[in-house]
C-alpha positions as YAML, in Angstrom:
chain: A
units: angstrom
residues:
- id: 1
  name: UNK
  ca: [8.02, 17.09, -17.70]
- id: 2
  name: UNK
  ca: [11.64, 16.58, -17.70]
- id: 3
  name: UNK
  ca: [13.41, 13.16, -19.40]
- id: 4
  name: UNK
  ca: [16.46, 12.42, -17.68]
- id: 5
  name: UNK
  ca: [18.63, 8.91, -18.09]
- id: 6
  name: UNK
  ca: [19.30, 6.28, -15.67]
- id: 7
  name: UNK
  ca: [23.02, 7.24, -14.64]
- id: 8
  name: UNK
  ca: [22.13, 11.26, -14.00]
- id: 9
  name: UNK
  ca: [19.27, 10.42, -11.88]
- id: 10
  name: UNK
  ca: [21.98, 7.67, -9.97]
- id: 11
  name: UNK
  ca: [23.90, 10.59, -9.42]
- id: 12
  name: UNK
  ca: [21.86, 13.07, -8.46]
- id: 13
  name: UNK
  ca: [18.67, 11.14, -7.47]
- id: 14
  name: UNK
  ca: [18.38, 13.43, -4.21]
- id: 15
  name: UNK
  ca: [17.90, 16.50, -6.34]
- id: 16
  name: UNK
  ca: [15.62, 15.22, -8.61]
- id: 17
  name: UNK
  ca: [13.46, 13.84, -5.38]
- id: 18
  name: UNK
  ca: [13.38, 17.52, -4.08]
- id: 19
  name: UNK
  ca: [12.28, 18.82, -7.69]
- id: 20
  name: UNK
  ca: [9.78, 16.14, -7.84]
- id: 21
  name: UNK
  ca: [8.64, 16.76, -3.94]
- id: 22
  name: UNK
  ca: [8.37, 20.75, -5.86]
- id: 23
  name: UNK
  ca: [5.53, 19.10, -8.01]
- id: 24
  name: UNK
  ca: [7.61, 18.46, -11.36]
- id: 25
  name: UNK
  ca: [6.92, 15.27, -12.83]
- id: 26
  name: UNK
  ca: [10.51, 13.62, -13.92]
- id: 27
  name: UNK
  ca: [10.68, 10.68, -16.90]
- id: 28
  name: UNK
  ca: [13.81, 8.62, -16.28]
- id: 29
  name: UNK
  ca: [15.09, 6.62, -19.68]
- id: 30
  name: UNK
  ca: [17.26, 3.91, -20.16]
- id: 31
  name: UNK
  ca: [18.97, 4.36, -23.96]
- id: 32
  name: UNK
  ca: [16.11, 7.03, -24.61]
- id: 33
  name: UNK
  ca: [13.37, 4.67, -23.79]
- id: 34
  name: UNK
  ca: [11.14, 6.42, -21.09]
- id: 35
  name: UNK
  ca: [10.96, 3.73, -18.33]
- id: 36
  name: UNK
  ca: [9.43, 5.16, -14.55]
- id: 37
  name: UNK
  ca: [8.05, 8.40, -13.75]
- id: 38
  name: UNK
  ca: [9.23, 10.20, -10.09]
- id: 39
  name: UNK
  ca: [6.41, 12.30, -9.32]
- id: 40
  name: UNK
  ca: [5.27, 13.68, -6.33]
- id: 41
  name: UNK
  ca: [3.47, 11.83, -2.94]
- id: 42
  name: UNK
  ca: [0.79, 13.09, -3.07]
- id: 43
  name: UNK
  ca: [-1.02, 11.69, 1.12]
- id: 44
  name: UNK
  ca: [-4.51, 10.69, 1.26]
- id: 45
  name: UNK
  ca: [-6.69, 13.44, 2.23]
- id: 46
  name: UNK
  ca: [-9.29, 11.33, 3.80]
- id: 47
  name: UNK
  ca: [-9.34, 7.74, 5.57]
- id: 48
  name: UNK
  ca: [-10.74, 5.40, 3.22]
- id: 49
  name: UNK
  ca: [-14.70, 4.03, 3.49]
- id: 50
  name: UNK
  ca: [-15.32, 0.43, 2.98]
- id: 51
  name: UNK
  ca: [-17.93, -0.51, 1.50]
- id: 52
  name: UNK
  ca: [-17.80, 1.96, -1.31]
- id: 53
  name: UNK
  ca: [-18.11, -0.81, -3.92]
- id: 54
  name: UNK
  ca: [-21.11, -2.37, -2.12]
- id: 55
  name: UNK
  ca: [-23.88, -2.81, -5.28]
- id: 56
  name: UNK
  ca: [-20.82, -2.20, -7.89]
- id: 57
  name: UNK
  ca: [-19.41, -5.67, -8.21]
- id: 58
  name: UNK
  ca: [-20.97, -9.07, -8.62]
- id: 59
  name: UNK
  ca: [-19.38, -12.20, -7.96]
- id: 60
  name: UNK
  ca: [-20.45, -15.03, -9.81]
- id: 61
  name: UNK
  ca: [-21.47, -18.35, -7.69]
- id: 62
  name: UNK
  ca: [-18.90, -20.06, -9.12]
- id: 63
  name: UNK
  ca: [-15.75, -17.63, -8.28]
- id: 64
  name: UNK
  ca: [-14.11, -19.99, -5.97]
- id: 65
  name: UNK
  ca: [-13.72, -22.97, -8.43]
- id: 66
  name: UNK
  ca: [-10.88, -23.32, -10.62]
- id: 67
  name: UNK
  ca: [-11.30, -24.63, -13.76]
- id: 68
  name: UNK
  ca: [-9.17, -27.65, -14.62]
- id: 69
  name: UNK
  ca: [-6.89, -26.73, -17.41]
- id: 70
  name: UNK
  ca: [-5.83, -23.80, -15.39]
- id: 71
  name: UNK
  ca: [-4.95, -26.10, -12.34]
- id: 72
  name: UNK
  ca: [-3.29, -28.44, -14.49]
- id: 73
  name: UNK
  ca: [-1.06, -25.23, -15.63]
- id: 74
  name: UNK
  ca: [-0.21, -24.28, -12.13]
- id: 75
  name: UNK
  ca: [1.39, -27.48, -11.90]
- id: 76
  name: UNK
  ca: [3.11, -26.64, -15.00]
- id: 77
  name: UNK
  ca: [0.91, -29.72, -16.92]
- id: 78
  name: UNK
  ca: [0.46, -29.35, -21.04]
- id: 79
  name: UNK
  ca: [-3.01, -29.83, -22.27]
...
């Protein structure tokens, strides 16, 4: 995996998409500090199934009601 800064991959962000299309995996830093990952796109091989979580997940009865405090900090209220 290759570590390149922000202002190489500006410059040559075209080649490093090609590499990356290749399969390399490329880190891009800003002052040394690894911030996004170009990687390949990799298409869905198959369509997706719904459902597929059916028996997985419960919701709880009372999902749909929002608690007070947190309403009052949506309206940007102080407890």
């Amino acid at each position: 995996m290759k570590c390149t800064n922000i202002h190489e991959a500006k410059t040559h962000l075209s080649r490093l998409v090609e590499r990356a299309a290749a399969g390399e995996e490329i880190v891009i830093a800003k002052a040394g500090k690894p911030m996004a990952k170009l990687v390949p796109y990799v298409k869905a091989t198959s369509p997706r199934q719904p459902g597929c979580w059916r028996g997985k997940v419960m919701i709880h009865d009372d999902f749909d009601v929002l608690p007070e405090d947190v309403a009052a900090a949506f309206r940007g209220e102080r407890p």
